[in-house]
mmCIF file of the N, C-alpha and C atoms, coordinates in Angstrom:
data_MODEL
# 
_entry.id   MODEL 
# 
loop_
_atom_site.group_PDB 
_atom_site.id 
_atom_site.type_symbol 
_atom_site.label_atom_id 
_atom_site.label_alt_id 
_atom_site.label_comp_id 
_atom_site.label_asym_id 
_atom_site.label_entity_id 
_atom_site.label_seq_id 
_atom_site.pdbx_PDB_ins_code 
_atom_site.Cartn_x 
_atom_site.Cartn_y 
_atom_site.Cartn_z 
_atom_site.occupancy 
_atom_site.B_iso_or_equiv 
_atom_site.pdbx_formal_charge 
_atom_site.auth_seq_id 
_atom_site.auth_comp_id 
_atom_site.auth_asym_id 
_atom_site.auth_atom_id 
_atom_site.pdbx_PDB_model_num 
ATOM 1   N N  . UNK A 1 1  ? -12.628 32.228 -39.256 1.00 0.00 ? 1  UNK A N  1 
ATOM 2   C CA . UNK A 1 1  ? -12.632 31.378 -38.081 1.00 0.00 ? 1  UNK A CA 1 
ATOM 3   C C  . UNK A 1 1  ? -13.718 30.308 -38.239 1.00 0.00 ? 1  UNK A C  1 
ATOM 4   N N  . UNK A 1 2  ? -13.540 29.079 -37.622 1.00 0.00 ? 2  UNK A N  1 
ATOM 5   C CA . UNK A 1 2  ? -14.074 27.774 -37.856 1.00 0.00 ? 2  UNK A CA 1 
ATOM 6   C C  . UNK A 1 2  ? -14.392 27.229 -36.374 1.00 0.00 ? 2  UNK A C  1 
ATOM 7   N N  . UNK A 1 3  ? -15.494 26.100 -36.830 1.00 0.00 ? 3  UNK A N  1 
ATOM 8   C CA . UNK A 1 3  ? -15.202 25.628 -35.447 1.00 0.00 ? 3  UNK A CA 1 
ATOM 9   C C  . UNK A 1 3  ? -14.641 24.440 -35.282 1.00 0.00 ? 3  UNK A C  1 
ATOM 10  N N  . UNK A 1 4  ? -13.358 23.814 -34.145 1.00 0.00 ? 4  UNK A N  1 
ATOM 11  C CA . UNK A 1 4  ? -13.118 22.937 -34.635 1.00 0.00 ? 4  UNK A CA 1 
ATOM 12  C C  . UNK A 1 4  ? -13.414 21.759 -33.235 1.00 0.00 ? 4  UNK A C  1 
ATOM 13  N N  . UNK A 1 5  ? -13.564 20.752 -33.873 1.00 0.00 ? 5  UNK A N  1 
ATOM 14  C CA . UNK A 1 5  ? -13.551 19.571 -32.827 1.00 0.00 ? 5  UNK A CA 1 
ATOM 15  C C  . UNK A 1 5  ? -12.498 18.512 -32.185 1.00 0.00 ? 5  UNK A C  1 
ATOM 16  N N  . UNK A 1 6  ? -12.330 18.690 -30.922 1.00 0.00 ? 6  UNK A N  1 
ATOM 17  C CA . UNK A 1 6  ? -11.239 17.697 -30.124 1.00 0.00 ? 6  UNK A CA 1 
ATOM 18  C C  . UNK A 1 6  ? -11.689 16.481 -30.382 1.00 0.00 ? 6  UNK A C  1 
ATOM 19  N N  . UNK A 1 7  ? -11.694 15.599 -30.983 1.00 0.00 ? 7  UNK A N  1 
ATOM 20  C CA . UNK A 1 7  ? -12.245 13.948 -30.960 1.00 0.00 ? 7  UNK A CA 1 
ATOM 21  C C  . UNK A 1 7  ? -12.221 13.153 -29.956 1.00 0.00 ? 7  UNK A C  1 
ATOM 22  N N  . UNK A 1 8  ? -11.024 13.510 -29.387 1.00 0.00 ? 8  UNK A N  1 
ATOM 23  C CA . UNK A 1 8  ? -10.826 13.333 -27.883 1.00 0.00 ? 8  UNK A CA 1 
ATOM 24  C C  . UNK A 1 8  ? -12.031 13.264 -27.042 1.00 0.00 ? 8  UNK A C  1 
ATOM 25  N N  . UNK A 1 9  ? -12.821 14.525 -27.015 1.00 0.00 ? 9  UNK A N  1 
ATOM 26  C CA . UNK A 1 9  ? -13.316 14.711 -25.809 1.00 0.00 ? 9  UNK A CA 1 
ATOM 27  C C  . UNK A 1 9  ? -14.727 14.992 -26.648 1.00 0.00 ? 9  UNK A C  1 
ATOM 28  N N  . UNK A 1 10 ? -15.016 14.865 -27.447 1.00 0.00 ? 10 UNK A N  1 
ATOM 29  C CA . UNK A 1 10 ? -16.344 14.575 -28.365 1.00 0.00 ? 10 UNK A CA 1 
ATOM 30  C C  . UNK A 1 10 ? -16.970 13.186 -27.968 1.00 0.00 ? 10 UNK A C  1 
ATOM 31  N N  . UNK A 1 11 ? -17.813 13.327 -27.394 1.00 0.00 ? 11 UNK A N  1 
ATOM 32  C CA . UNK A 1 11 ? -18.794 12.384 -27.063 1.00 0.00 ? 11 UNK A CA 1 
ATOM 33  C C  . UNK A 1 11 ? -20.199 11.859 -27.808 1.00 0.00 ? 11 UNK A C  1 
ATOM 34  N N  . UNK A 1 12 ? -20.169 12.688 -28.835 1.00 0.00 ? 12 UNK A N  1 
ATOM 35  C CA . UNK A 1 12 ? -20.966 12.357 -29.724 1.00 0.00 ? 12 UNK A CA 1 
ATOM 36  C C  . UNK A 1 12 ? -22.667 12.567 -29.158 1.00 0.00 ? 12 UNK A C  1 
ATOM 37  N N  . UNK A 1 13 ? -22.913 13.471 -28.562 1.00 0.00 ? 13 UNK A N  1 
ATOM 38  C CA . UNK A 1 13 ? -23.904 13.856 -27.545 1.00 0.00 ? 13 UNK A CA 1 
ATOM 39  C C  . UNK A 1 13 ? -25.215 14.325 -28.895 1.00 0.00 ? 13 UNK A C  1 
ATOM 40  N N  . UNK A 1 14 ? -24.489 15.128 -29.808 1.00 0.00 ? 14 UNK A N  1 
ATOM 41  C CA . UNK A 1 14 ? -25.359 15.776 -30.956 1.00 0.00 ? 14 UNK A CA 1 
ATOM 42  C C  . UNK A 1 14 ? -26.135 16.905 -30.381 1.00 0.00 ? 14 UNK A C  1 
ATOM 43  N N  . UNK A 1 15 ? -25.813 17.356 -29.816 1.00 0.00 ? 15 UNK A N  1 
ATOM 44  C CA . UNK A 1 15 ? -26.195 18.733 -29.317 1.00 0.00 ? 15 UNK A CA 1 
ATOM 45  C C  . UNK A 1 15 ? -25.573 19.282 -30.281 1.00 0.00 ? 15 UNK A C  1 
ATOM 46  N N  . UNK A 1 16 ? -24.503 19.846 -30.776 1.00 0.00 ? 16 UNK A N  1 
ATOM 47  C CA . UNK A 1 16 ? -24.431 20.776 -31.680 1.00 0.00 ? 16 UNK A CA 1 
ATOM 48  C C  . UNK A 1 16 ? -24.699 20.488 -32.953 1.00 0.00 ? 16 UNK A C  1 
ATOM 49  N N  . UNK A 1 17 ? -24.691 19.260 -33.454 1.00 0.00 ? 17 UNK A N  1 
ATOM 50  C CA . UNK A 1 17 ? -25.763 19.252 -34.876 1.00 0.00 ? 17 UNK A CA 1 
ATOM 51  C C  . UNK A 1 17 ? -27.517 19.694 -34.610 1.00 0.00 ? 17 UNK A C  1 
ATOM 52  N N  . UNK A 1 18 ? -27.800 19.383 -33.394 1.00 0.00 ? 18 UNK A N  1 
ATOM 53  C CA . UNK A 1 18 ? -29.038 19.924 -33.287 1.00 0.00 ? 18 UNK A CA 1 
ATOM 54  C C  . UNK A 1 18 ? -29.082 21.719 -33.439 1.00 0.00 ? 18 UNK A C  1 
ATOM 55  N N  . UNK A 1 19 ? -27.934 22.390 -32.860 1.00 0.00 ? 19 UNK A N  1 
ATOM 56  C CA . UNK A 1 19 ? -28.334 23.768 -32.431 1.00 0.00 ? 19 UNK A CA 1 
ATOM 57  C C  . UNK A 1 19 ? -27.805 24.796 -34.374 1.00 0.00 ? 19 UNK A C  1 
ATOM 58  N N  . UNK A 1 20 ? -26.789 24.000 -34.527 1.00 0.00 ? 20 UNK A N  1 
ATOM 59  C CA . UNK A 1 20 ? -25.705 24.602 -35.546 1.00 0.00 ? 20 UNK A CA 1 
ATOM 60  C C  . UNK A 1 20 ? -27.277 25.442 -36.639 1.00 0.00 ? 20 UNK A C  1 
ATOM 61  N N  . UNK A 1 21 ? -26.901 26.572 -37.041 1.00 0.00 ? 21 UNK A N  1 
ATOM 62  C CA . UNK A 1 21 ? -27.910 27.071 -38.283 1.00 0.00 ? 21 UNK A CA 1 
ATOM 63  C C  . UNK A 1 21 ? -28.038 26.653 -39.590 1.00 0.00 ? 21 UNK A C  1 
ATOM 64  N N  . UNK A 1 22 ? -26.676 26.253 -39.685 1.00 0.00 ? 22 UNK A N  1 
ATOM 65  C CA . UNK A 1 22 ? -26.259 26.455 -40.717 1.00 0.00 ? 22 UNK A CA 1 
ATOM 66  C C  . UNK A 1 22 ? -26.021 24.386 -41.459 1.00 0.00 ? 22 UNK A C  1 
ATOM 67  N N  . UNK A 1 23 ? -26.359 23.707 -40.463 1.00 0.00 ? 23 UNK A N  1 
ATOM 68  C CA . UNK A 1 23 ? -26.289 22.468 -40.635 1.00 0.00 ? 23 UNK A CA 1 
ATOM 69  C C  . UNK A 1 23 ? -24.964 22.273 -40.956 1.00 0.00 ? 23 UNK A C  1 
ATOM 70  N N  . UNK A 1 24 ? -24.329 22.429 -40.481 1.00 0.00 ? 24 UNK A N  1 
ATOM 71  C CA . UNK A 1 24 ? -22.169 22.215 -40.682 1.00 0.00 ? 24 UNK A CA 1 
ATOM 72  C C  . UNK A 1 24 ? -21.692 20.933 -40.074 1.00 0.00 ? 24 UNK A C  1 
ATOM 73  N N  . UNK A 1 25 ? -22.649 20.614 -39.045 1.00 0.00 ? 25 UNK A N  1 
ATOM 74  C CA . UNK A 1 25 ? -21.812 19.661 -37.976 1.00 0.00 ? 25 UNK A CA 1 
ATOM 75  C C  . UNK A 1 25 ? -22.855 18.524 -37.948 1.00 0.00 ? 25 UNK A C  1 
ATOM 76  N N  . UNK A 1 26 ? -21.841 17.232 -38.338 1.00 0.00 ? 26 UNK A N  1 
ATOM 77  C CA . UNK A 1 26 ? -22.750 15.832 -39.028 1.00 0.00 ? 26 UNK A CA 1 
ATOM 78  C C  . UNK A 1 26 ? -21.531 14.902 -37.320 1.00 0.00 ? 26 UNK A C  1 
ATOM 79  N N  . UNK A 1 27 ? -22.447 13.434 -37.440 1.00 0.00 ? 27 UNK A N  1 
ATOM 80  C CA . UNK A 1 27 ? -22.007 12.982 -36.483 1.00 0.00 ? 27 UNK A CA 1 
ATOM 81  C C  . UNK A 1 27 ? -21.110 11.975 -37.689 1.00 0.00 ? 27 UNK A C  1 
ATOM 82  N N  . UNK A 1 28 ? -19.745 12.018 -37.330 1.00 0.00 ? 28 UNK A N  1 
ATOM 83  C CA . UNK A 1 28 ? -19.230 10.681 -38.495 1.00 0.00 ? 28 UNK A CA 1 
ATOM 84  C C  . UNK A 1 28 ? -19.719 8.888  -38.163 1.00 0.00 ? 28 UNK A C  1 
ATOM 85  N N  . UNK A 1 29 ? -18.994 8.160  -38.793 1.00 0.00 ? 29 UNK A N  1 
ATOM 86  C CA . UNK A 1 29 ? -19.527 6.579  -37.940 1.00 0.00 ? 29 UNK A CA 1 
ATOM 87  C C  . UNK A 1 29 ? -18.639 6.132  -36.861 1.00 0.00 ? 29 UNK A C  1 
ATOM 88  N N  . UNK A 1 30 ? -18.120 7.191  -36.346 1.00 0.00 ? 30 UNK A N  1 
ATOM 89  C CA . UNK A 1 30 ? -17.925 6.673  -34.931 1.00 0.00 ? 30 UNK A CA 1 
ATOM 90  C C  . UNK A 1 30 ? -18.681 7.443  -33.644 1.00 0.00 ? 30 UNK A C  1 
ATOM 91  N N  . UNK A 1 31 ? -19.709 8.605  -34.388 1.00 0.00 ? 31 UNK A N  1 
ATOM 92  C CA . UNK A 1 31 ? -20.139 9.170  -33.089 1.00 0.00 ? 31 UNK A CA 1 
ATOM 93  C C  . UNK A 1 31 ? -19.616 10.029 -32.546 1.00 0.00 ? 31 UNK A C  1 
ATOM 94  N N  . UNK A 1 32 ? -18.700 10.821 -33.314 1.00 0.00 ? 32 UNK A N  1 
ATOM 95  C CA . UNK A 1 32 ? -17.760 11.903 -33.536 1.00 0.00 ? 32 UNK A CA 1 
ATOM 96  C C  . UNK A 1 32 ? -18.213 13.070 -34.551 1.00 0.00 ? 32 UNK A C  1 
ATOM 97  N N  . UNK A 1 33 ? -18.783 14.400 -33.772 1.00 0.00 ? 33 UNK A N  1 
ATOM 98  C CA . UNK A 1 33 ? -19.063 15.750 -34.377 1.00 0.00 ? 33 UNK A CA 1 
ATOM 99  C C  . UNK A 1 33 ? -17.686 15.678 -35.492 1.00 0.00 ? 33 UNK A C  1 
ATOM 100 N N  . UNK A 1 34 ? -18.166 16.465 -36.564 1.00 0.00 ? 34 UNK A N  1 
ATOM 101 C CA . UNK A 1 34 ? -17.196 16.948 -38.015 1.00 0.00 ? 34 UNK A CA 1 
ATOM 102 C C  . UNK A 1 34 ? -17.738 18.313 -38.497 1.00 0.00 ? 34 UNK A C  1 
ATOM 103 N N  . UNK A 1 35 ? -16.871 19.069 -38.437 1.00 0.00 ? 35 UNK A N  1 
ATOM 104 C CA . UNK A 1 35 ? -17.743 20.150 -38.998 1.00 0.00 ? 35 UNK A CA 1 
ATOM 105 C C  . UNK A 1 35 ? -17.485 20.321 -40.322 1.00 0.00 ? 35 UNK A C  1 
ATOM 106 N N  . UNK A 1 36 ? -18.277 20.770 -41.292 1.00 0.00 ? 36 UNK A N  1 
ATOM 107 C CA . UNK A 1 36 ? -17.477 20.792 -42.969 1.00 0.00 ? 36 UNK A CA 1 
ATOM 108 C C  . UNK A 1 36 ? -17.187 22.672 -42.626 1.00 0.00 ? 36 UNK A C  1 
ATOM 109 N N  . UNK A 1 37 ? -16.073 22.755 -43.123 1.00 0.00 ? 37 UNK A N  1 
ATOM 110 C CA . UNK A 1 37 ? -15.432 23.866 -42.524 1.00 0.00 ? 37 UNK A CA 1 
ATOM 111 C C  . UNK A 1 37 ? -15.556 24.828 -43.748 1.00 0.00 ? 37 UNK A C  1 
ATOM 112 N N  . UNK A 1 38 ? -16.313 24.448 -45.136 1.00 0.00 ? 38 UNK A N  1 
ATOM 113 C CA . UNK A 1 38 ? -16.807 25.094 -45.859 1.00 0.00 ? 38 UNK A CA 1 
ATOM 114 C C  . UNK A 1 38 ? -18.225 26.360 -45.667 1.00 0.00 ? 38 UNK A C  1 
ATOM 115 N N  . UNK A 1 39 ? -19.050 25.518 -44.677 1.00 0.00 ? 39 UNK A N  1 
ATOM 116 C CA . UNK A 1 39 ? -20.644 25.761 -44.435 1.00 0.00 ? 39 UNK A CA 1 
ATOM 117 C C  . UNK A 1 39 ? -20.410 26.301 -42.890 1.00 0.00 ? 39 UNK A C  1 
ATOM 118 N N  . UNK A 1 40 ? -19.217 26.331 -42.132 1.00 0.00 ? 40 UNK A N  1 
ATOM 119 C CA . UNK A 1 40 ? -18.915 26.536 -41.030 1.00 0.00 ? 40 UNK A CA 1 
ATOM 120 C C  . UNK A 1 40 ? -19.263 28.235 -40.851 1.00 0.00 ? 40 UNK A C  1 
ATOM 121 N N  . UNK A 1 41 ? -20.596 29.155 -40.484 1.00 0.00 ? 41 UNK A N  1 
ATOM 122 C CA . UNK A 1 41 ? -20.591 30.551 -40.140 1.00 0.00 ? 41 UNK A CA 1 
ATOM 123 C C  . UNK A 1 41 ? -19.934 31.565 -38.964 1.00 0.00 ? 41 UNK A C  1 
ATOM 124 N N  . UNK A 1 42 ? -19.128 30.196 -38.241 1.00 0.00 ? 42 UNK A N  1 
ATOM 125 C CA . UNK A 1 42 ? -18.683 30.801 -36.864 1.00 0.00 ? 42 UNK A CA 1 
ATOM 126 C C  . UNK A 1 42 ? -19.971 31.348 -36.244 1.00 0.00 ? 42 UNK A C  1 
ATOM 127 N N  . UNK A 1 43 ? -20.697 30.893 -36.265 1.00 0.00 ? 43 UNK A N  1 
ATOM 128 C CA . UNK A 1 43 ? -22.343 31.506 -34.921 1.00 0.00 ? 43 UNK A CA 1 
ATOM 129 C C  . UNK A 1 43 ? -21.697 31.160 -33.075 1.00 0.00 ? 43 UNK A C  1 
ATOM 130 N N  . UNK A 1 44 ? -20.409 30.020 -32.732 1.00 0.00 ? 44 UNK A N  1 
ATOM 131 C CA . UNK A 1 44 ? -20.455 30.145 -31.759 1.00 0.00 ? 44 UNK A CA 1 
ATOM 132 C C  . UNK A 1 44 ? -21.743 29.384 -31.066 1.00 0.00 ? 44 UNK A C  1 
ATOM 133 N N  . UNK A 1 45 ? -23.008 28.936 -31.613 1.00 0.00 ? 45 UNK A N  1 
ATOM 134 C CA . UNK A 1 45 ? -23.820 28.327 -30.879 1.00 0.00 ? 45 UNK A CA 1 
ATOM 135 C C  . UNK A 1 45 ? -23.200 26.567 -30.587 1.00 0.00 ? 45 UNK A C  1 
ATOM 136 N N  . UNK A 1 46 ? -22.436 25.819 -31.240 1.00 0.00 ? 46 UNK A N  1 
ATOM 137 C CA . UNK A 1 46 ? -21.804 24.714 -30.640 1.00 0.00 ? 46 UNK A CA 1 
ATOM 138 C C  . UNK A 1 46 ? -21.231 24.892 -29.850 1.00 0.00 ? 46 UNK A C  1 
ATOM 139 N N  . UNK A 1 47 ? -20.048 25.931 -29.357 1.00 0.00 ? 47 UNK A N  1 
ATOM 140 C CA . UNK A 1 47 ? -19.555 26.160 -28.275 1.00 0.00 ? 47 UNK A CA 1 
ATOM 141 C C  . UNK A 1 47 ? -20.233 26.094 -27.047 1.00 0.00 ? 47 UNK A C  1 
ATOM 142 N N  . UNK A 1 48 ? -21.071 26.867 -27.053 1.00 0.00 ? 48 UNK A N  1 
ATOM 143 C CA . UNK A 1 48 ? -22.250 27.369 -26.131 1.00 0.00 ? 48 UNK A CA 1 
ATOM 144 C C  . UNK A 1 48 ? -22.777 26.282 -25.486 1.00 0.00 ? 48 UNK A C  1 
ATOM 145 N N  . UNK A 1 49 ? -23.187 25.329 -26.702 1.00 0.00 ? 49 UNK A N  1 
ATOM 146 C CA . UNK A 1 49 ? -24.211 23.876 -26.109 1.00 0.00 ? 49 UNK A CA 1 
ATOM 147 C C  . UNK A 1 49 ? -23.130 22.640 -25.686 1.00 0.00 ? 49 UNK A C  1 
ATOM 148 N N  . UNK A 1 50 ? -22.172 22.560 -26.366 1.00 0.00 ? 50 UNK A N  1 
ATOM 149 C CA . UNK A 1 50 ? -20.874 21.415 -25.907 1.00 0.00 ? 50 UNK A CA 1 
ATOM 150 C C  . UNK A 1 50 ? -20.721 20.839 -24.506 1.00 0.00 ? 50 UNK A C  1 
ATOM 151 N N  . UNK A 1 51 ? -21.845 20.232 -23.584 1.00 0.00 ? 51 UNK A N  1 
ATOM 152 C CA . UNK A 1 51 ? -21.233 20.150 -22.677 1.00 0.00 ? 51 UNK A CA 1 
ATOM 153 C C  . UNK A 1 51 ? -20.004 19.357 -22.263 1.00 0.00 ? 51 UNK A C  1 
ATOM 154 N N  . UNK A 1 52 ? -19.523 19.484 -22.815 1.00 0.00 ? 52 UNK A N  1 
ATOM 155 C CA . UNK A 1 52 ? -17.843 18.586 -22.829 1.00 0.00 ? 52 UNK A CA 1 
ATOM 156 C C  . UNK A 1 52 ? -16.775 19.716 -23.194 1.00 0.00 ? 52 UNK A C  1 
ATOM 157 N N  . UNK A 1 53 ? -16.937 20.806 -23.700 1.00 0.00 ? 53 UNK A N  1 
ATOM 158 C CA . UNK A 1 53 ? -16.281 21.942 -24.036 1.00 0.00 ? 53 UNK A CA 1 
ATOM 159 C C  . UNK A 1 53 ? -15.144 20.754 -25.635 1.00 0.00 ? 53 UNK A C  1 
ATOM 160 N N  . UNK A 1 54 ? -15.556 20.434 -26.454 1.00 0.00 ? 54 UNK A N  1 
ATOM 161 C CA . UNK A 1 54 ? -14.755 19.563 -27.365 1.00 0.00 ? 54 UNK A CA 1 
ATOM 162 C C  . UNK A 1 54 ? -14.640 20.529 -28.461 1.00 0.00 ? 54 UNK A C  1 
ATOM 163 N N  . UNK A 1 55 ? -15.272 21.460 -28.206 1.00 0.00 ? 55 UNK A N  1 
ATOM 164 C CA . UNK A 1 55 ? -15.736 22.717 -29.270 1.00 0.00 ? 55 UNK A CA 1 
ATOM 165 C C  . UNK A 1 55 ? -15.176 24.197 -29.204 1.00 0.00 ? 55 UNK A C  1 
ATOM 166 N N  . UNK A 1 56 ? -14.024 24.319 -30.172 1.00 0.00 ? 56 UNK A N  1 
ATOM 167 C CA . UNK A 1 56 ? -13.525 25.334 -30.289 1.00 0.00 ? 56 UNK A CA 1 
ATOM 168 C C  . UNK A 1 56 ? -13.787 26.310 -31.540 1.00 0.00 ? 56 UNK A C  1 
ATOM 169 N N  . UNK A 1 57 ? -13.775 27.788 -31.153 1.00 0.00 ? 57 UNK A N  1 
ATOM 170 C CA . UNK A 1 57 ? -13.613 28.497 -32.437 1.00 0.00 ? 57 UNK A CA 1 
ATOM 171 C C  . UNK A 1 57 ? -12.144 29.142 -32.620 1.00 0.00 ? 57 UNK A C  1 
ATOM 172 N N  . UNK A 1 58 ? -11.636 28.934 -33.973 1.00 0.00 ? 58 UNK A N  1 
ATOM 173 C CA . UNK A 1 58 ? -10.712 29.080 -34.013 1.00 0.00 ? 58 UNK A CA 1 
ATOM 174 C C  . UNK A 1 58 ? -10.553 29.229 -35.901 1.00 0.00 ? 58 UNK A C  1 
# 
């Protein structure tokens, strides 16, 4: 399981590149969370901080 991002509703806030452990989740050049789904540990802490809920595990 991964976490994945709605682009949609990604606001580019960077709360979860701040919280992530594992450094997975980069902002692209539009200001849009990416997670590399390689380095992705499923911790669930982006979910948690998302206030936009754009953040799924799955």
């Amino acid at each position: 399981m991964v976490a994945i991002v709605n682009r949609e509703l990604c606001t580019g806030c960077g709360q979860c590149v701040n919280i992530c452990p594992m450094e997975a989740i980069l902002l692209d050049d539009e200001s849009i969370a990416v997670v590399d789904l390689n380095s992705c540990i499923d911790s669930g802490n982006c979910v948690d901080v998302c206030p936009v809920e754009a953040i799924s595990i799955e």
